[in-house]
N, C-alpha and C positions, 0 to 999 in steps of 0.2 A: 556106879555106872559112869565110864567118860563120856566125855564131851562127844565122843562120835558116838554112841551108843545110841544115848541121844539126839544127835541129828540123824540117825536111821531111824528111830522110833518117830519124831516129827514128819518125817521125810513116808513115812509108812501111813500115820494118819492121814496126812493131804490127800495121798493116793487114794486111802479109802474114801476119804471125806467125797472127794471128785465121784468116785465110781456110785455112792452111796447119792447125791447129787444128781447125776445121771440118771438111775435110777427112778429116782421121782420124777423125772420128766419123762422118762420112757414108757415104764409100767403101768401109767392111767392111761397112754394111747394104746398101748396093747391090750390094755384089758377093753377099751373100746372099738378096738376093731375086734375082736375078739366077741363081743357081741353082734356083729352085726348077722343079720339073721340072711341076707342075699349079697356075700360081699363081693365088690367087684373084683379084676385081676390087679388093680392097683393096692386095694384094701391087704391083699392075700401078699402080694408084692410087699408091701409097707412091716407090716405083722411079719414073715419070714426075714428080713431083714432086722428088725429088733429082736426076733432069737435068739439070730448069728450073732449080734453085738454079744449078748448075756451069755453064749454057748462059749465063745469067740475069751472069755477071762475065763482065767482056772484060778479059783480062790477056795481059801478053807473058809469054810464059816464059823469057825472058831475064830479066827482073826479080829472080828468083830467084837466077839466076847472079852478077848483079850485087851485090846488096844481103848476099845469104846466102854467095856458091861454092856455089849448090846446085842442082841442076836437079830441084829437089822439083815448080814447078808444072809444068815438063815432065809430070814420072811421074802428075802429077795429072793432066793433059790426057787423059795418052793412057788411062789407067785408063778416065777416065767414056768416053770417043769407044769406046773399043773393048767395053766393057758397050752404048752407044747402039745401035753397029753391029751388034751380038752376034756379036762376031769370036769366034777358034778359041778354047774353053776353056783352052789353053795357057797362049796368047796373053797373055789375062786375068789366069791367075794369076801369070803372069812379070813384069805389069805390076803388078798390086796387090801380091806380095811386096818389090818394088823398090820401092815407092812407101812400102810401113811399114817399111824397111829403114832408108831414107834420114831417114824421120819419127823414127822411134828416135834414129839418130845428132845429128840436127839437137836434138831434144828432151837429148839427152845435154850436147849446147856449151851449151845456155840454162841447163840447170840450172846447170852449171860459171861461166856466165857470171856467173849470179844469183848466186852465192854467192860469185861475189869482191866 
């Protein structure tokens, strides 16, 4: 592998690391407006616009697998798709707890990382 290979593989993590980042602050507000049972036009406002961010990247979800072992942008995919669809409440939260499950653990290795 050279030296550029390398700084595109670095330069590819950050970019995830960011998006995946994003993510955790996006997806627990979506998933809470998303519950609201009488939402106002701001609520419905707010929620279509953190969509459009997640509709708004075209990534493989394999990218994760690769770069991380992690199938975080999977859990991410399917979190906003199945909020979009307004699948079963279950559904949802089985996906967005596995989604900051895996964020947790992933945020665990960086810190670990950082600090060698």
């Amino acid at each position: 592998m050279t030296v550029k290979n390398i700084q595109e593989v670095n330069e590819a993590v950050i970019i995830l690391r960011h998006f995946i980042d994003l993510s955790a602050r996006l997806l627990p507000i979506l998933y809470k407006l998303d519950k609201i049972a009488a939402p106002t036009e701001t609520d419905i406002r707010d929620k279509n616009r953190i969509l459009e961010v997640f509709q708004s990247y075209n990534f493989e979800t394999q990218t994760s697998n690769l770069l991380l072992e992690s199938n975080v942008l999977e859990l991410i995919k399917q979190c906003y798709l199945e909020i979009q669809n307004n699948e079963v409440s279950s559904a949802k939260e089985d996906s967005f707890l596995a989604f900051l499950e895996e964020y947790n653990r992933l945020k665990n290795n960086w810190r670990i990382i950082e600090n060698n």
